[in-house]
N, C-alpha and C positions, 0 to 999 in steps of 0.2 A: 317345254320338256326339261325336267329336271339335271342337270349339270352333272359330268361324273370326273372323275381322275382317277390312274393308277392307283391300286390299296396298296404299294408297299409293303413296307415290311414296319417292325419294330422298331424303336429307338436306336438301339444296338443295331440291329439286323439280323438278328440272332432266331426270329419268327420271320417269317415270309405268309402275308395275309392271305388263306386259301380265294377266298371271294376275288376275283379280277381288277374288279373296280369299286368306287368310292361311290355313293349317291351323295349329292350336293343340294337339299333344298334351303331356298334361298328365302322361303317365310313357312308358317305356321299352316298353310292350306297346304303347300309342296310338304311338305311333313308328315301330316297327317297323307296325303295320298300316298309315300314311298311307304309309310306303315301297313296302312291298309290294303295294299297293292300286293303285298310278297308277304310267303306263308313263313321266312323264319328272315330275322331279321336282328343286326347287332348295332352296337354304335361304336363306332371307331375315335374317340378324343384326342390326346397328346403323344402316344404312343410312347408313354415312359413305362412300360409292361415289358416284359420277362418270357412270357407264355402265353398261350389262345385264349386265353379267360376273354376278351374283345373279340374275337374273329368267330367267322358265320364260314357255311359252303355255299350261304345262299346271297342275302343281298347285307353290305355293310352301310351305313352310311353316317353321317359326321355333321355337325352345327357350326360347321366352322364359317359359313355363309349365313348362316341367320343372324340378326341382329344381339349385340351383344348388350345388356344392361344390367348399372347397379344402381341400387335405391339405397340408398340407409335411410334408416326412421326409427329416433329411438334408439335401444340397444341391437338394432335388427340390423341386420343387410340383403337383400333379396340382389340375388346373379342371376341373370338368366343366360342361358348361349352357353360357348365353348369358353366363358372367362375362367383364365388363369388366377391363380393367387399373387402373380407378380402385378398382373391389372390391377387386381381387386385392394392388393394396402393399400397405395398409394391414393384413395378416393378413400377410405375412410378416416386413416390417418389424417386427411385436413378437417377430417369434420371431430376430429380429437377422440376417434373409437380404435379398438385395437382385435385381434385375436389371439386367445389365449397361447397359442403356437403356429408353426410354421413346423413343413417338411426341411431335410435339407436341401434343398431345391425350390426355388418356388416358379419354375416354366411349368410345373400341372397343371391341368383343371382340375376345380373346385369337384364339378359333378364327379371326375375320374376319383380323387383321390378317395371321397366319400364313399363310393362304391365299392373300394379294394380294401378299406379299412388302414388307412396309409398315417404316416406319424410324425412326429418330432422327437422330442425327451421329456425327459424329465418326470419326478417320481409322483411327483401332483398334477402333474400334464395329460389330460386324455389325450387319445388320438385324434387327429382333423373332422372325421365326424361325427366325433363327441358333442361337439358345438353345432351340430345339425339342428336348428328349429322344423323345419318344412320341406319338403320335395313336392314339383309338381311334376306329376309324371304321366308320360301319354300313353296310355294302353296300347292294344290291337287293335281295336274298334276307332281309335282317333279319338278318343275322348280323354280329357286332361281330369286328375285326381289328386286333390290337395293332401298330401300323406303329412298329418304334421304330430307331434306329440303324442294326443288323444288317440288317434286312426290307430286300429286294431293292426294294420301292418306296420307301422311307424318301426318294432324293435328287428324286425325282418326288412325293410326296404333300408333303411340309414345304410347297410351296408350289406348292397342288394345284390352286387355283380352284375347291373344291367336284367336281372329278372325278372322285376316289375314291368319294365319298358322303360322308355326315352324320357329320362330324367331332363326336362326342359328349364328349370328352374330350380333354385337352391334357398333356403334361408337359412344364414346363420345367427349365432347369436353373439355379439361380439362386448369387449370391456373397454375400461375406458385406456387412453393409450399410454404407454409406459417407456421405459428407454432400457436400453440391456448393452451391458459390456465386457467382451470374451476376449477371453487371451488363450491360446495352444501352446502346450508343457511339452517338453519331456523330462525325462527322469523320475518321475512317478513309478518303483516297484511295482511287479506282477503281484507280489507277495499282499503290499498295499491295497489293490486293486479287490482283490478277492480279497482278500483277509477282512476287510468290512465293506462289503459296496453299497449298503444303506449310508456311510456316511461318504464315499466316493459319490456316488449317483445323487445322492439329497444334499449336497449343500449347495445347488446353485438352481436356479431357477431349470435351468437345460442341462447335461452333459453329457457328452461322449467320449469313448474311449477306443480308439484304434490299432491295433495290434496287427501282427503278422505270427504268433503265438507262438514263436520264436527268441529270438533276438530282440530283449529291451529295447535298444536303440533304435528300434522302430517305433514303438510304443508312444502313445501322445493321447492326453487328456486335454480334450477340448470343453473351456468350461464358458456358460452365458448367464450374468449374473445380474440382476435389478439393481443391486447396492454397490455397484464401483469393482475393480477388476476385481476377478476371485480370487483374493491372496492362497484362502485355503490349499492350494493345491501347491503351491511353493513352503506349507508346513509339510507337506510329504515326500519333500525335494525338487518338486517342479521347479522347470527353468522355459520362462518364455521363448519362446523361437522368433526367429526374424520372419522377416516377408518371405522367404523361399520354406515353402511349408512343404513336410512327405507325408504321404497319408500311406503308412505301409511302403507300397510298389508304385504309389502313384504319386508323380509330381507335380503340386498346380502352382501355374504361372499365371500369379494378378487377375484371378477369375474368382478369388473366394474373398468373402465379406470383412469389412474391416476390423482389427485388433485395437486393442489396447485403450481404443477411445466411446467415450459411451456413445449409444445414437439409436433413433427412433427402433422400434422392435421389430420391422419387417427388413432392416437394414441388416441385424446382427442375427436374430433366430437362423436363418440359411446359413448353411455352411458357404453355398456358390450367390454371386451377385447376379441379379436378376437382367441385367446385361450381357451377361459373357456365358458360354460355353461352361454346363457344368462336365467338369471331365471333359471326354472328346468323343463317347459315347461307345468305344471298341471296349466293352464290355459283356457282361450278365451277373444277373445278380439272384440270392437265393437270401431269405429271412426265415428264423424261426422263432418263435417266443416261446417262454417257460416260466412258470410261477418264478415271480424276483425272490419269494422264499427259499427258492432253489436254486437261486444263482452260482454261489459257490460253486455246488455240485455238479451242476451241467457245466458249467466253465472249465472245471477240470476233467470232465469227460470228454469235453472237444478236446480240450491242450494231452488228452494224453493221446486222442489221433492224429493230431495233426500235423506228421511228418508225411503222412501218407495224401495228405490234396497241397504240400507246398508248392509242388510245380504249377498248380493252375492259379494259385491262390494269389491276388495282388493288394488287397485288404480286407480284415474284417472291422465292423466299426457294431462297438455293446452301446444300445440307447436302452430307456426305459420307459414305459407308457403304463399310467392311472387305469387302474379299473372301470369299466362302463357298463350298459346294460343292453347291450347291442349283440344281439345275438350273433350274427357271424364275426364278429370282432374278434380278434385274435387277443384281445382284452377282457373277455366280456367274464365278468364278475371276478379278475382276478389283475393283479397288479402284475405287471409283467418285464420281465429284461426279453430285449431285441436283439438275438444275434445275427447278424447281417454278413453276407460273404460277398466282398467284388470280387471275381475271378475274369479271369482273362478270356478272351470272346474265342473260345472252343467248346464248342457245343457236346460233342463226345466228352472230352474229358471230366467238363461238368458233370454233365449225368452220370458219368462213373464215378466221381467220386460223391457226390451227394447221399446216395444208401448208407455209408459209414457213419456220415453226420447224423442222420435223419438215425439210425440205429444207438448212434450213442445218447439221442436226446430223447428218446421212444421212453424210457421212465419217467422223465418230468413232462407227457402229454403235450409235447411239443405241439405247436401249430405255426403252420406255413402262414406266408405274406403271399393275399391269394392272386397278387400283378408278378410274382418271381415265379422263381423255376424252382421246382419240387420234384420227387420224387414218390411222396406219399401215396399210397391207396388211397380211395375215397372213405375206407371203411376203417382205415388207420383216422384220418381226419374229422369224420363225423362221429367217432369215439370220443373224441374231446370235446366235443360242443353238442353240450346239452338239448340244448333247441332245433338241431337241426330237420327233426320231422316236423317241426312247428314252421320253420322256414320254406320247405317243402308245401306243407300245405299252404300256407299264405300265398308263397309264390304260384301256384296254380289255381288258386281262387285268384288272383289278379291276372292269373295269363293262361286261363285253361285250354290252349289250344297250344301250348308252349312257343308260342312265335317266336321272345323274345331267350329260347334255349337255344343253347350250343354242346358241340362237344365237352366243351370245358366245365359246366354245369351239371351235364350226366354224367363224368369220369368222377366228380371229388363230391358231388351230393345229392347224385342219385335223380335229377331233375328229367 
């Protein structure tokens, strides 16, 4: 009999998982039977999510028991299970391969973060499943389907939300390995910041910038560079910080990646070390992207609301992600700036202040980060993304009995 646990809650705790219990199979026959057994059916991963985009009413269940495996061959890596990216450098790294980025965090899964369309920086950087070669993914019926490049769902499943089914398997595609070395500023003007963010944002391999959209002195430009510290950000007055770093509201203590010295590229790309607590998790978090053509101008359409969510607000952090061809992709054929809000883990006042945001950035076609917490219509959201009846149907020519749908699926596209 297949193994269960309490489904909890979210990262945060911010979601409480409707479904009671966890299904636990423990190989690939227990798998296929908890699929083929129950008429709707989710997968539950790392639970670094925001919203029900993950949760069922009916049965959830997790790989966190099946065996975990990575192969590299080649420029490839094939994961199978519930591996993490903090598993998975550390194994290709000795075999001298690398990936092109890293979230900032690396306790997700690989499979999770692909499915949400999840990111790092940087202006030549796609998103995590940009570098997607393959998915193998188990239908309703138990049957496993190599979804790779060529497969007609390939630009629909890379960033699927679990609607294909049970992404059992991942291939990426990785380069060869490289070393990165970041240092965090302050003193970098607002003025600077916006006044050119192509060359803010492009001159280092990665960079972010975290504000409170207030008060400079909160202000810090985080920069991760391939050629040695990123002076550039001390021509625009940066000044390194010590070890006691503020992000905004938030203060971390010896949990984030090392300064000033170079070191292999899954050590520095994260913001937090793969050992420690990132944050302490009494949070939620809300992302929206917008043509980087239009950076400027949505930047100063949040900063001229932003008196009105400071009470909830504990940082917002601007990153940047490369154009792709990934249909649900909050990238997909346009170069994007990431506006990201931590707010402090009140669920009410989030959701009331979110409509202001979501309203001042409705000209530049915003779109949501589809693991956070939004506000959008499904019919505001499938405005911006071209393909979304293309997605729609793929997804039900792979799941025409909608097993692997949820509420969260029919609320934002219609599934």
């Amino acid at each position: 009999m297949t193994a269960t646990r309490p489904s909890g809650a979210t990262w945060s705790g911010n979601h409480r998982y409707r479904a009671a219990e966890v299904l636990l199979p423990a190989d690939a026959d227990e798998l296929a039977e908890v699929v083929t057994s129950n008429a709707r059916v989710r997968v539950q991963a790392t639970r670094h999510t925001f919203n029900d985009v993950g949760d069922s009413d009916d049965a959830l269940l997790s790989l966190e028991r099946l065996p975990t495996r990575i192969e590299v061959s080649g420029d490839r890596v094939r994961v199978e299970g519930l591996v993490t990216f903090a598993q998975l450098a550390p194994v290709i790294e000795a075999e001298g391969r690398a990936l092109h980025n890293l979230g900032s965090l690396p306790h997700i899964s690989v499979a999770g973060a692909a499915a949400t369309g999840t990111h790092g920086s940087g202006l030549r950087n796609g998103n995590l499943p940009s570098a997607v070669e393959a998915l193998e993914i188990l239908d309703a019926d138990g049957r496993t389907h190599r979804v790779d490049r060529d497969h007609a769902w390939f630009p629909a499943a890379a960033v699927g939300m679990g609607a294909f089914g049970v992404v059992t398997a991942v291939e990426l595609r990785t380069e060869p390995t490289y070393t990165v070395t970041q240092q965090a500023y302050t003193g970098v003007s607002w003025d600077d910041i916006v006044g050119d963010p192509a060359h803010v944002f492009g001159s280092s391999r990665s960079v972010s910038v975290f504000t409170t959209w207030g008060d400079p002195a909160h202000d810090l430009v985080w920069a991760k560079s391939d050629a040695g510290e990123p002076t550039w950000v001390e021509e625009l007055g940066g000044r390194p910080v010590g070890d006691d770093i503020h992000l905004g509201r938030i203060r971390t203590v010896d949990n984030t990646t090392p300064r000033g010295t170079p070191g292999p590229w899954h050590t520095r790309l994260p913001h937090f070390r793969a050992d420690a607590l990132p944050s302490d998790g009494d949070e939620i978090q809300s992302e929206y992207f917008v043509p980087f053509s239009s950076a400027r101008e949505a930047l100063s359409a949040v900063r001229a609301i932003a008196p009105g969510f400071q009470e909830q607000l504990l940082v917002t952090e601007l990153r940047t992600v490369a154009a792709d061809g990934l249909w649900m992709s909050p990238a997909f054929e346009r170069d994007v700036l990431a506006i990201h809000f931590t707010w402090r883990n009140d669920t009410a006042g989030v959701l009331a202040a979110l409509p202001g945001i979501e309203a001042a950035l409705a000209p530049f076609d915003a779109r949501p980060h589809w693991g956070k917490a939004f506000t959008m219509s499904g019919e505001a959201i499938r405005a911006t993304l071209p393909h979304a009846d293309d997605f729609r149907a793929a997804a039900h020519e792979a799941d025409p009995r909608g097993v692997f749908h949820n509420d969260f699926l029919r609320r934002t596209l219609g599934l």
